[in-house]
Backbone as numpy.savetxt, mean C-alpha at the origin, in Angstrom:
# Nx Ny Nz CAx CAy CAz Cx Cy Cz
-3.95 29.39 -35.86 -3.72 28.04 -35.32 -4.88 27.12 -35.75
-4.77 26.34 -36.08 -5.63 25.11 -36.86 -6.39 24.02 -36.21
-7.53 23.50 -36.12 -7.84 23.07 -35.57 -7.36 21.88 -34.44
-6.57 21.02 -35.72 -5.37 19.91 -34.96 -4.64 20.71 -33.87
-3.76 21.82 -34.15 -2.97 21.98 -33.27 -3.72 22.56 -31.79
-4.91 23.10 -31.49 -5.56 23.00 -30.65 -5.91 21.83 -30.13
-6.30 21.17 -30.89 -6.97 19.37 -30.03 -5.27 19.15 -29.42
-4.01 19.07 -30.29 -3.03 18.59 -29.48 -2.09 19.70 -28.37
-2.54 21.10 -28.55 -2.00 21.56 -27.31 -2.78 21.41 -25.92
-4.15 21.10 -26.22 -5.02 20.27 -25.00 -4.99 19.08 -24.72
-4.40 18.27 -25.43 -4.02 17.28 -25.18 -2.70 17.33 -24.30
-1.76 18.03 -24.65 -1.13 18.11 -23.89 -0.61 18.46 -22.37
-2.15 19.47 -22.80 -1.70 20.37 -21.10 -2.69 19.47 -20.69
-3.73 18.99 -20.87 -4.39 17.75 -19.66 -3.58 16.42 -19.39
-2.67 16.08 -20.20 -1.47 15.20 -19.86 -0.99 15.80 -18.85
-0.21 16.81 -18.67 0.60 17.58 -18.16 -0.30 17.64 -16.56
-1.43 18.11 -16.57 -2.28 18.08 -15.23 -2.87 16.82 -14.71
-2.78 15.82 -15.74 -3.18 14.74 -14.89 -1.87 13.88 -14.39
-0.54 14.01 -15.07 0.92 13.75 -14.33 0.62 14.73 -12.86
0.50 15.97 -13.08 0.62 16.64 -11.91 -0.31 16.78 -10.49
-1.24 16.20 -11.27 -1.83 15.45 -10.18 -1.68 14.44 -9.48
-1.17 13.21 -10.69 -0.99 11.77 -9.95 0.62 11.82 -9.25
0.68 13.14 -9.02 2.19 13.10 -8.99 1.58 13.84 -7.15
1.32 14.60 -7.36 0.58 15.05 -6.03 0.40 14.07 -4.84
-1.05 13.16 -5.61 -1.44 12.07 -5.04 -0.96 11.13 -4.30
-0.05 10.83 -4.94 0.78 9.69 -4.94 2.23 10.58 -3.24
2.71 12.11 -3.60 3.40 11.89 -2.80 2.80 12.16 -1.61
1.22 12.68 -1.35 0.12 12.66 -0.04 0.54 11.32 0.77
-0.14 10.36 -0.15 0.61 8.78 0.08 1.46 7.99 0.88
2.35 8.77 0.23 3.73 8.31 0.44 4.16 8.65 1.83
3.25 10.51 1.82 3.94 10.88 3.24 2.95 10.01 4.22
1.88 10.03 3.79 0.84 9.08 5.05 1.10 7.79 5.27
2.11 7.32 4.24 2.58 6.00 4.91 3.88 6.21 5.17
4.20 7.00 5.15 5.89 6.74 6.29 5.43 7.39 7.70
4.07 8.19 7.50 3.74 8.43 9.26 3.37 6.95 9.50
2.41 6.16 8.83 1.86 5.13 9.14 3.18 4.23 9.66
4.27 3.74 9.10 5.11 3.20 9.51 6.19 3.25 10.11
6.86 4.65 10.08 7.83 4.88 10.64 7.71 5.80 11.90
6.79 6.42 12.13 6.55 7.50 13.05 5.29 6.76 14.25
4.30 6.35 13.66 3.01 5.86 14.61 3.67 5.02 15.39
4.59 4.11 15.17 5.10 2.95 16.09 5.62 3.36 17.06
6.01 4.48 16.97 7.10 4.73 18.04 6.41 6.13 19.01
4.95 6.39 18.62 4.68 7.12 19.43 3.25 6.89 20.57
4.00 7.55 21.97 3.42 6.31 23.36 2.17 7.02 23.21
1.20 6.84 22.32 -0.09 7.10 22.09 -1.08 6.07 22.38
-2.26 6.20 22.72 -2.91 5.03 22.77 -3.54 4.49 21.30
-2.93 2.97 21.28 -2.93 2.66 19.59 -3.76 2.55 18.70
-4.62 2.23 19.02 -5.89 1.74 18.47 -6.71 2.77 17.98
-6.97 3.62 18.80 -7.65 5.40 18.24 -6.51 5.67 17.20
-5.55 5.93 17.50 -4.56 6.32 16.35 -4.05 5.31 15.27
-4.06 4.54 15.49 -3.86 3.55 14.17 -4.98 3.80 13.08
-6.27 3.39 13.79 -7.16 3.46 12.98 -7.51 4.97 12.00
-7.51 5.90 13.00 -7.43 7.25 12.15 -6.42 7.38 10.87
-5.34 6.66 11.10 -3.88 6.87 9.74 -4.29 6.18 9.23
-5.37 4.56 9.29 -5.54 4.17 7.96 -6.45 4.74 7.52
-7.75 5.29 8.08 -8.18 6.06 7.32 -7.79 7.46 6.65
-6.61 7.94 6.82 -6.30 8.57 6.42 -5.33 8.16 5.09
-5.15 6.76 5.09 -4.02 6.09 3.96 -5.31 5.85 2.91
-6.32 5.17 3.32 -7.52 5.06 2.63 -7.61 5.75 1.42
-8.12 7.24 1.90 -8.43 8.32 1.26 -7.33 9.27 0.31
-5.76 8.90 0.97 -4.89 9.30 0.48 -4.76 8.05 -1.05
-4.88 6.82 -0.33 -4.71 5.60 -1.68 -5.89 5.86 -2.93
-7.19 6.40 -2.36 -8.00 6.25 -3.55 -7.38 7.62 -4.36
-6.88 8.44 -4.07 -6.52 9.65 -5.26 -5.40 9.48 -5.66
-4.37 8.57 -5.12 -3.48 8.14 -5.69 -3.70 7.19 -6.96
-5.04 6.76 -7.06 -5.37 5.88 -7.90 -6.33 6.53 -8.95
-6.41 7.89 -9.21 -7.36 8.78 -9.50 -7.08 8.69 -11.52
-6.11 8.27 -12.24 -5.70 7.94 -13.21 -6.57 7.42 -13.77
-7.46 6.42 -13.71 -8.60 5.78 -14.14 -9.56 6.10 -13.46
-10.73 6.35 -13.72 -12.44 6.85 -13.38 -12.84 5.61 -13.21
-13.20 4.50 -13.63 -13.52 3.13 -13.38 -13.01 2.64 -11.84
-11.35 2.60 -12.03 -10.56 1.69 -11.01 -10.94 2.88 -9.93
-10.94 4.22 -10.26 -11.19 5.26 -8.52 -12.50 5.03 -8.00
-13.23 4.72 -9.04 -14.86 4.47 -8.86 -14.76 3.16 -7.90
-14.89 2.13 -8.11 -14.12 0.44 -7.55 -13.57 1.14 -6.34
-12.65 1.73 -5.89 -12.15 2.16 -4.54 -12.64 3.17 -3.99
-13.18 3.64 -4.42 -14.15 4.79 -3.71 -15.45 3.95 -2.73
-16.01 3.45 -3.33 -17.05 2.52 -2.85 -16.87 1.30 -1.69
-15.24 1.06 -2.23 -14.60 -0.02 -1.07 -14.04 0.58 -0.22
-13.57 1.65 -0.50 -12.96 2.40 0.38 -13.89 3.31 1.91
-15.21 3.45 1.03 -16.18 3.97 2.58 -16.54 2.87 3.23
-16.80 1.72 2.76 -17.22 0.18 3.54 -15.83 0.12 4.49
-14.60 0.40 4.08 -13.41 -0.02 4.95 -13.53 1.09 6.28
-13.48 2.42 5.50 -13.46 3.54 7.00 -14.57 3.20 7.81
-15.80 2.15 7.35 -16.79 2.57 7.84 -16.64 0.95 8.97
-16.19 0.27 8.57 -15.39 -1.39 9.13 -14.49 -0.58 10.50
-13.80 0.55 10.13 -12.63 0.99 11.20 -13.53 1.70 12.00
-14.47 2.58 11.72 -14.72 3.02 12.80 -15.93 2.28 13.87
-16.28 1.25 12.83 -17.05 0.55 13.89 -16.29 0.15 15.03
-14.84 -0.93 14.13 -13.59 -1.26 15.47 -13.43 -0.48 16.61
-13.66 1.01 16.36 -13.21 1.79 17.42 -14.34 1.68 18.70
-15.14 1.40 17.96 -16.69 1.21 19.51 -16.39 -0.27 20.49
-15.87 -0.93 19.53 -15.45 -2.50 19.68 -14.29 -2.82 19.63
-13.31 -2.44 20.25 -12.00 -2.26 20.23 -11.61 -3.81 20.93
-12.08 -4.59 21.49 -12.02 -5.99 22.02 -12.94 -7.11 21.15
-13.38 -6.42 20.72 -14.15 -7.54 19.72 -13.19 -8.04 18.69
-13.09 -9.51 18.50 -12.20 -10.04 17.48 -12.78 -10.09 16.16
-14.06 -10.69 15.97 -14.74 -10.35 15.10 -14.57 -9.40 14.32
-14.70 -8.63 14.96 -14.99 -6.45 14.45 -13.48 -6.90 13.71
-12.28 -7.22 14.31 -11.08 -6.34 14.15 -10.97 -7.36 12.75
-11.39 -8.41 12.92 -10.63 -9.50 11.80 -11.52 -9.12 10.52
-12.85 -8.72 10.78 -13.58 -8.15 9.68 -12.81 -6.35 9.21
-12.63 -5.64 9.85 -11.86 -4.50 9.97 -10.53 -4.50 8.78
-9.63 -5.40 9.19 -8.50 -5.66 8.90 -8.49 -6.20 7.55
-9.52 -7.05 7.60 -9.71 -8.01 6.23 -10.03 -7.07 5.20
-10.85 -6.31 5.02 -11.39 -5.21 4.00 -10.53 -4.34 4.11
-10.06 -3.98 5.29 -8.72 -3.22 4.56 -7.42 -3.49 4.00
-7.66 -5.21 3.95 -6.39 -5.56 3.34 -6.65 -5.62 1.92
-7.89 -6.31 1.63 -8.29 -6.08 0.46 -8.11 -4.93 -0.41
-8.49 -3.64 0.42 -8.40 -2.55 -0.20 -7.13 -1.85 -0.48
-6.27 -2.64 -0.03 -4.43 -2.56 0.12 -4.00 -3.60 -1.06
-4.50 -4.30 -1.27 -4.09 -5.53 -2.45 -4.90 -4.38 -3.62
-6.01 -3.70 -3.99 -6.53 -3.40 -4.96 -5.63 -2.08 -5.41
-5.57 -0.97 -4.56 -4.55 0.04 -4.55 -2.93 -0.60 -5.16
-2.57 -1.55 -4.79 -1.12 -1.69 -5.02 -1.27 -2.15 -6.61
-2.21 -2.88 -7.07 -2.29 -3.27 -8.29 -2.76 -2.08 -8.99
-3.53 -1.72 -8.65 -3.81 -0.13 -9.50 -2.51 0.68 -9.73
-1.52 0.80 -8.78 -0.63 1.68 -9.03 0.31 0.38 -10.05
0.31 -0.03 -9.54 1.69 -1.04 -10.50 0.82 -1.24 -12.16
-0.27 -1.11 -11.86 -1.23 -1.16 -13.67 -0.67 0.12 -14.37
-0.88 1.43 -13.10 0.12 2.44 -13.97 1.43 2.20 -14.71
2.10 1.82 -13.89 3.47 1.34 -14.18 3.74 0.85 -15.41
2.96 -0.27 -15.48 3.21 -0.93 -16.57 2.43 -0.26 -17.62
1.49 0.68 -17.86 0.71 1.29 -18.58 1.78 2.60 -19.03
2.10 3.28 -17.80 2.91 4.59 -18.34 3.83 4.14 -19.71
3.78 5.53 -20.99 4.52 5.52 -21.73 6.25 5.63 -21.90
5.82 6.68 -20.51 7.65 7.15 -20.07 7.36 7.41 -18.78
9.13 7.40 -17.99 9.29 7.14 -16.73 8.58 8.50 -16.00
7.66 9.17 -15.38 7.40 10.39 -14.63 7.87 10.61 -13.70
7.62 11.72 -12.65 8.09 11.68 -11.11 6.92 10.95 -10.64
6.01 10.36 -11.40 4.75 10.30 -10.93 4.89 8.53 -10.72
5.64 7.83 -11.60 5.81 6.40 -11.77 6.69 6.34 -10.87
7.97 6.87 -10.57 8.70 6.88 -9.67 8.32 6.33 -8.31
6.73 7.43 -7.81 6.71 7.55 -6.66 5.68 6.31 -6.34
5.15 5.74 -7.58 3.94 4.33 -7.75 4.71 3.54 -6.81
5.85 3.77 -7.58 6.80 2.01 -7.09 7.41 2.17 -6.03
7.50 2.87 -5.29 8.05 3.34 -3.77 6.69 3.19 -2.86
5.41 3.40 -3.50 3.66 3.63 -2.58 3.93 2.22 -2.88
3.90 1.21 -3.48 3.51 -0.08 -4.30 4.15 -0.98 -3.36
5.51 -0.62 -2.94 6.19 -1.24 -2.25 6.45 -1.08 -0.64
5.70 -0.03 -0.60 5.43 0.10 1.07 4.30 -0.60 1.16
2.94 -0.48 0.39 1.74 -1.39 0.25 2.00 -2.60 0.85
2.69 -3.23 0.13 3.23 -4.44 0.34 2.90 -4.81 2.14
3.93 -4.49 1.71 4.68 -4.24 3.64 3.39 -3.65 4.42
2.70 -3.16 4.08 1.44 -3.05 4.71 0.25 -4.20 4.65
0.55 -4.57 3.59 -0.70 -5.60 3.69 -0.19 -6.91 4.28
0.74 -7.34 4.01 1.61 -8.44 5.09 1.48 -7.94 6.86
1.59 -6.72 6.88 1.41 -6.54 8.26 -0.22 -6.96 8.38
-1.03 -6.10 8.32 -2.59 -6.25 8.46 -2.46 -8.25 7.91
-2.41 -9.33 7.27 -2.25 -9.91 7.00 -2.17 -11.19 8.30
-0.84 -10.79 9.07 -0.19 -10.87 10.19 -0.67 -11.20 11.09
-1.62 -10.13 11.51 -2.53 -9.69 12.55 -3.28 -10.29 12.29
-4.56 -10.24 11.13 -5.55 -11.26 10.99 -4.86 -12.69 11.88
-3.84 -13.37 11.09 -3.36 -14.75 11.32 -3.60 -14.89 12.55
-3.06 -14.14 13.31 -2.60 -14.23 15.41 -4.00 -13.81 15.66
-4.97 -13.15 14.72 -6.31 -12.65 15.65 -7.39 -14.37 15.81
-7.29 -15.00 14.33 -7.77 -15.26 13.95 -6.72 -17.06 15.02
-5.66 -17.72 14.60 -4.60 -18.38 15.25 -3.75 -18.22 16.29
-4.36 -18.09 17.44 -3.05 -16.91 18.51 -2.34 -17.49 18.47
-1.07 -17.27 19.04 0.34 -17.80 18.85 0.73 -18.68 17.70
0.62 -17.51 16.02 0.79 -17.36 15.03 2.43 -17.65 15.07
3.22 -16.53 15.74 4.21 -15.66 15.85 4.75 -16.00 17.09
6.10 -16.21 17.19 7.13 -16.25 18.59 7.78 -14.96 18.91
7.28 -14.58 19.96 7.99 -13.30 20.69 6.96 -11.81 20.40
5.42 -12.55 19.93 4.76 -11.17 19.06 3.25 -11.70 20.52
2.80 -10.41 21.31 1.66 -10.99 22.20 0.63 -10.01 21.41
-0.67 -10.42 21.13 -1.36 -10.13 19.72 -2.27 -9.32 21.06
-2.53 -8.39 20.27 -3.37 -6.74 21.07 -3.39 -5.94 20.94
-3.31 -5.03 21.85 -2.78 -3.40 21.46 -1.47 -2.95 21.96
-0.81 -2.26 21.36 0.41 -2.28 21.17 1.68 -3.47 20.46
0.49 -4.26 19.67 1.46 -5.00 19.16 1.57 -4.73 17.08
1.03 -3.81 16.82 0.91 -3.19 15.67 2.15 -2.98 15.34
3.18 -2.60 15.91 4.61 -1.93 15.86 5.34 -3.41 15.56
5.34 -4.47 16.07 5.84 -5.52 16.16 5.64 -6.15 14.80
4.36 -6.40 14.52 3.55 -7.23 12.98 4.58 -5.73 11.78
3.86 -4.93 12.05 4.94 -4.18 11.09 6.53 -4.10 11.11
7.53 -4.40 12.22 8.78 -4.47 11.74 8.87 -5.98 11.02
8.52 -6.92 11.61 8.30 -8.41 11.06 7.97 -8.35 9.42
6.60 -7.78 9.58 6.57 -7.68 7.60 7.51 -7.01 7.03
7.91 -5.73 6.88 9.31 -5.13 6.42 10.55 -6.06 6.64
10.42 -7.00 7.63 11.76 -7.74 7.73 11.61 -8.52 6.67
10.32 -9.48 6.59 10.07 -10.51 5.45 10.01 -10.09 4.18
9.61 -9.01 3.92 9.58 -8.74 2.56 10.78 -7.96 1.76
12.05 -7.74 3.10 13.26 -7.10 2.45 14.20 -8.78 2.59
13.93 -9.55 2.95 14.45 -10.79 3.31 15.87 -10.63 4.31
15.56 -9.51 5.61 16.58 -9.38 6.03 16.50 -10.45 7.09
15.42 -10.95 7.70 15.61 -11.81 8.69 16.39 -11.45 10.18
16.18 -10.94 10.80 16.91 -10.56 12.48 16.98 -12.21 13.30
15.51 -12.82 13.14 15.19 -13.80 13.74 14.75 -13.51 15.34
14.48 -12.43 15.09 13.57 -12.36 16.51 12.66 -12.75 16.86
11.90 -12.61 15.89 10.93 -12.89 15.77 10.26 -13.70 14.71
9.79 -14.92 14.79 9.67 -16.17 13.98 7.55 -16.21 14.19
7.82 -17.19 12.90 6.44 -17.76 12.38 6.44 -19.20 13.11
5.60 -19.51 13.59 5.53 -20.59 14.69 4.60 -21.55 13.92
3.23 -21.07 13.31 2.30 -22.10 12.71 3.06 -22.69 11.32
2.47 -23.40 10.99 2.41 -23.66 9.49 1.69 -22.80 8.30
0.57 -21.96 8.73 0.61 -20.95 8.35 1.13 -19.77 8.39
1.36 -19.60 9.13 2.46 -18.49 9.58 3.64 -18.28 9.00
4.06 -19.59 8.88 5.11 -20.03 8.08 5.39 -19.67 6.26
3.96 -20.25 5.79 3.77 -20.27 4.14 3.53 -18.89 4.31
2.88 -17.95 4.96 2.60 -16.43 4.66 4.47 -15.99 4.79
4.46 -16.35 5.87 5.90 -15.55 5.70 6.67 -16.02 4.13
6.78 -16.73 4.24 7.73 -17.39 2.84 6.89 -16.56 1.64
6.00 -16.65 1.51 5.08 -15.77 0.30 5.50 -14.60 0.17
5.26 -13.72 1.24 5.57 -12.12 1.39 7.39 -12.20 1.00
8.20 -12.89 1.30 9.54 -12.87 1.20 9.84 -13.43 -0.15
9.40 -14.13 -0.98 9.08 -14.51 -2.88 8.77 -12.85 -3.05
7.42 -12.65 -2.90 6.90 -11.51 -3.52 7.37 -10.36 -3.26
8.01 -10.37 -2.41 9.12 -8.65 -2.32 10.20 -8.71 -2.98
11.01 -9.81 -3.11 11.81 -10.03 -4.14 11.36 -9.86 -5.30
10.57 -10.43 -6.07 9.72 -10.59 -7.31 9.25 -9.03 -7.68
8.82 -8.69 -6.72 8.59 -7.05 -6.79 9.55 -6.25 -7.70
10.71 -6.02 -6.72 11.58 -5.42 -6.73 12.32 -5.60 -8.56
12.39 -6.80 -8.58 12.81 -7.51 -9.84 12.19 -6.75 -10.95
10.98 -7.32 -11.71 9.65 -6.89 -12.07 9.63 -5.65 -12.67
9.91 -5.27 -11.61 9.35 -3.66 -11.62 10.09 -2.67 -11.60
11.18 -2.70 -11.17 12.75 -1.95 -11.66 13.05 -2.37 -13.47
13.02 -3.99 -13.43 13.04 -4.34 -14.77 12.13 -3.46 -15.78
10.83 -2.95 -15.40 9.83 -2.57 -16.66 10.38 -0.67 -16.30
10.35 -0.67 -15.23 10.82 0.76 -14.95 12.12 1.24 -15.82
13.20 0.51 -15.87 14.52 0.54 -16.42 13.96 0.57 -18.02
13.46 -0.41 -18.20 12.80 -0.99 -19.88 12.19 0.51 -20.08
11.59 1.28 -19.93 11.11 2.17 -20.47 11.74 3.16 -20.40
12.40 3.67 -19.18 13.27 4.86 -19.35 14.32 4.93 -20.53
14.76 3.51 -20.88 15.69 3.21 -22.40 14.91 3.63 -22.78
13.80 3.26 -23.53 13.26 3.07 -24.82 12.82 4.87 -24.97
12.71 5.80 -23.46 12.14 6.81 -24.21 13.27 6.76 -24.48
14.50 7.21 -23.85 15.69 7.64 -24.47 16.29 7.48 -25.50
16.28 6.07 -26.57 15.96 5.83 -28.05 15.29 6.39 -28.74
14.00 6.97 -28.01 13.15 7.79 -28.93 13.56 9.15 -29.22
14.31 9.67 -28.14 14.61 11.55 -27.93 15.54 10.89 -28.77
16.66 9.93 -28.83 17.93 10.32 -29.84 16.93 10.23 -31.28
C-alpha cells in the first residue's frame, strides 16, 4: 500500500469519526432540549433550581455540538463557563433582577453563537449526514429558545411586556409556549405582546422562523441533489 493510499484511508476514517461524533453531539442536544422544552414545563418542580441546571446542562451539551471547528469550540468554551458561571450566581439571587437579566442575556448570546455555528455547518457540509440532519432540528429549537430567554429579559427588564404572562417563577413555561407559537406562526392569541417592543420582537422571531425553515431546507435539499448527481 503506497503512501497516498494511507494519507487517504486516514483521511477517511477521521472523516468518518468526526461525522460520528458530531453526530453524537448534536443528538446529546437535541435530547437536552426537548427535556428543556417539552418535559421541564410541565414538571411541579421548583423552577428556578431546575431550569437553571438544564441550561447548564444545554450549555455544555451546545459547546460539543459545536466541536467541528477548534477555533468556534474554543469561542464557546470560554463563553460558555462565564454563562454557567452568570446561572449559578442567579441561583444565590434568585430575586435579583439584575442577576437574572445579566444571567439570561449571556445566555442568550451564547444561544445566538451555537445556532450560527451549527447552521455554518450546514452550509459548509459537503453532503447531507445524520449529523446535518440533526444541526437543523438543534438550530431550530435554538431559535425558540433564544426568543424565549429573549422574552423574559423584555418583561424582566419592561413588566407588562406580555398580556396574560405574570413575569417570575413559574412563568418560564408560558415565555416558552409563546416563542414556539411565534416562531411556527401559529398564533392561539392567548397570549399577546402588549409593548411596542414586545411587539417588533414578536414580529422578528415570526420573519425569522419562517426564513429559517426556507433557507435551510432550501441548502439542505440543494445538496442532497447535487451528491446524488455525483453517485450517478
Amino acid at each position: 500500500m503506497t503512501t497516498e493510499d494511507n494519507k487517504l484511508n486516514r483521511f477517511i476514517s477521521e472523516t468518518h469519526d468526526r461525522e460520528k461524533n458530531l453526530w453524537r453531539n448534536n443528538l446529546i442536544l437535541l435530547i437536552t432540549l426537548i427535556v428543556l422544552v417539552f418535559i421541564v414545563p410541565v414538571l411541579p418542580l421548583k423552577e428556578h433550581f431546575l431550569f437553571r441546571i438544564v441550561l447548564s446542562i444545554v450549555i455544555l451539551s451546545g459547546l460539543f455540538a459545536a466541536e467541528f471547528n477548534k477555533r468556534i469550540f474554543g469561542m464557546l468554551f470560554s463563553m460558555g463557563m462565564v454563562v454557567i458561571s452568570s446561572l449559578i450566581l442567579s441561583m444565590f439571587f434568585p430575586d435579583s433582577t439584575k442577576v437574572s437579566i445579566v444571567a439570561f442575556s449571556l445566555f442568550t448570546i451564547f444561544i445566538v453563537l451555537v445556532t450560527l455555528a451549527l447552521i455554518f455547518h450546514i452550509a459548509k457540509a459537503s453532503e447531507v449526514e445524520r449529523s446535518t440532519i440533526l444541526c437543523a432540528i438543534n438550530s431550530y429549537i435554538l431559535i425558540g429558545l433564544a426568543a424565549t430567554l429573549l422574552f423574559i429579559i423584555l418583561d424582566l427588564y419592561t413588566p407588562q411586556s406580555f398580556l396574560n404572562i405574570e413575569a417570575g417563577e413559574g412563568s418560564f413555561s408560558s415565555y416558552l409556549y409563546f416563542a414556539y407559537i411565534t416562531i411556527t406562526t401559529l398564533g392561539y392569541g392567548d397570549i399577546l405582546p402588549e409593548t411596542p417592543l414586545a411587539r417588533s420582537l414578536s414580529a422578528f422571531f415570526a420573519v425569522l422562523g419562517q426564513l429559517y425553515l426556507v433557507i435551510v431546507i432550501a441548502i439542505i435539499i440543494g445538496k442532497y441533489l447535487n451528491s446524488k448527481k455525483i453517485n450517478l
